[in-house]
C-alpha positions in Angstrom: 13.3 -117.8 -187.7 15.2 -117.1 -190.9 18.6 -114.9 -189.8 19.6 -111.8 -192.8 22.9 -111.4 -191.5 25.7 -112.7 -194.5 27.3 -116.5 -193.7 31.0 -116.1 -192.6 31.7 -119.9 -192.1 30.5 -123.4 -192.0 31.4 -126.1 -189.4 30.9 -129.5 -189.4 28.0 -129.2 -192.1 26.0 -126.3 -190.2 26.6 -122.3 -191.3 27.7 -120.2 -189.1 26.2 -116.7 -188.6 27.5 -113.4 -186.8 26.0 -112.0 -183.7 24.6 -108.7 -184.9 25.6 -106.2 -182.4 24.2 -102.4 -181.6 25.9 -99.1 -181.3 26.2 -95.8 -180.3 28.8 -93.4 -178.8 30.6 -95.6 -177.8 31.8 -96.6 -181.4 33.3 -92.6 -181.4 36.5 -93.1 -182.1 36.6 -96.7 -182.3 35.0 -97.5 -185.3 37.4 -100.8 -186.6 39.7 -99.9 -189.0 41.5 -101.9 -191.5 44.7 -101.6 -194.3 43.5 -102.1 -198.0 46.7 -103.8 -199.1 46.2 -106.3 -195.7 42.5 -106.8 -196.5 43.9 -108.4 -200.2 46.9 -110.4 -198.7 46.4 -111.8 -195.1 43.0 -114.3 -194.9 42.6 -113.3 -191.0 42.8 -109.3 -191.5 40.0 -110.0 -194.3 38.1 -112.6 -191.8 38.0 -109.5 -189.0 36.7 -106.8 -191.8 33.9 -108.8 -193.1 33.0 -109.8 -189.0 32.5 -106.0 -188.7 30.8 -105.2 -191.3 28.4 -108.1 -190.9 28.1 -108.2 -187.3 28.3 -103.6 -186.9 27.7 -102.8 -190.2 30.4 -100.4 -190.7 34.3 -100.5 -190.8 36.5 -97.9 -192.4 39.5 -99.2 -194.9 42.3 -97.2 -194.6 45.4 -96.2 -197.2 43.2 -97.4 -200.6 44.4 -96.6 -204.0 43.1 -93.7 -205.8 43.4 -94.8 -208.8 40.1 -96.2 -210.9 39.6 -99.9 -210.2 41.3 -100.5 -206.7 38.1 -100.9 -204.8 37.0 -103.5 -208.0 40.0 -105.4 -207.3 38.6 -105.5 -203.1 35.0 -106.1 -204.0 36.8 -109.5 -206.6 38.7 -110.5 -203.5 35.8 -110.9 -201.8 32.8 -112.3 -203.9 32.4 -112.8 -207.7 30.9 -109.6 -209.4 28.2 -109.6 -211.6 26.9 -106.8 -214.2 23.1 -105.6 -213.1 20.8 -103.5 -213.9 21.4 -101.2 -210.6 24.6 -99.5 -212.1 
């Protein structure tokens, strides 16, 4: 069976995928939380957002600009962007 969750590694030629995990209350205060300007200079704080999102499907990035483009400049960080149709 094919998995949907996003590829966070490979090893030794094989991809490595996240184990999706459920929640509930218990997540209440303890939703992961992460620092915008860490997220864009230390690999390993990135690594640990992008586990969270893919394996809870939420975080919450803390202390972002305000100013127009700063979440651009996250989302280029991360992946190459790409014009569509969608907006």
């Amino acid at each position: 069976m094919a998995q949907s969750s996003a590829i966070l590694g490979v090893g030794e030629g094989r991809c490595v995928y996240p184990e999706l995990r459920t929640w509930g209350r218990e997540l209440n205060g303890n939703i992961p939380t992460f620092e915008f300007k860490k997220l864009l200079q230390e690999d390993e704080e990135l690594y640990k957002w992008l586990n969270a999102l893919s394996t809870l499907g939420l975080a919450i990035v803390i202390n972002a600009p305000t100013e127009r483009g700063a979440i651009r400049k996250l989302a280029q960080h991360v992946a190459f962007l790409k014009r569509t149709v969608f907006g």
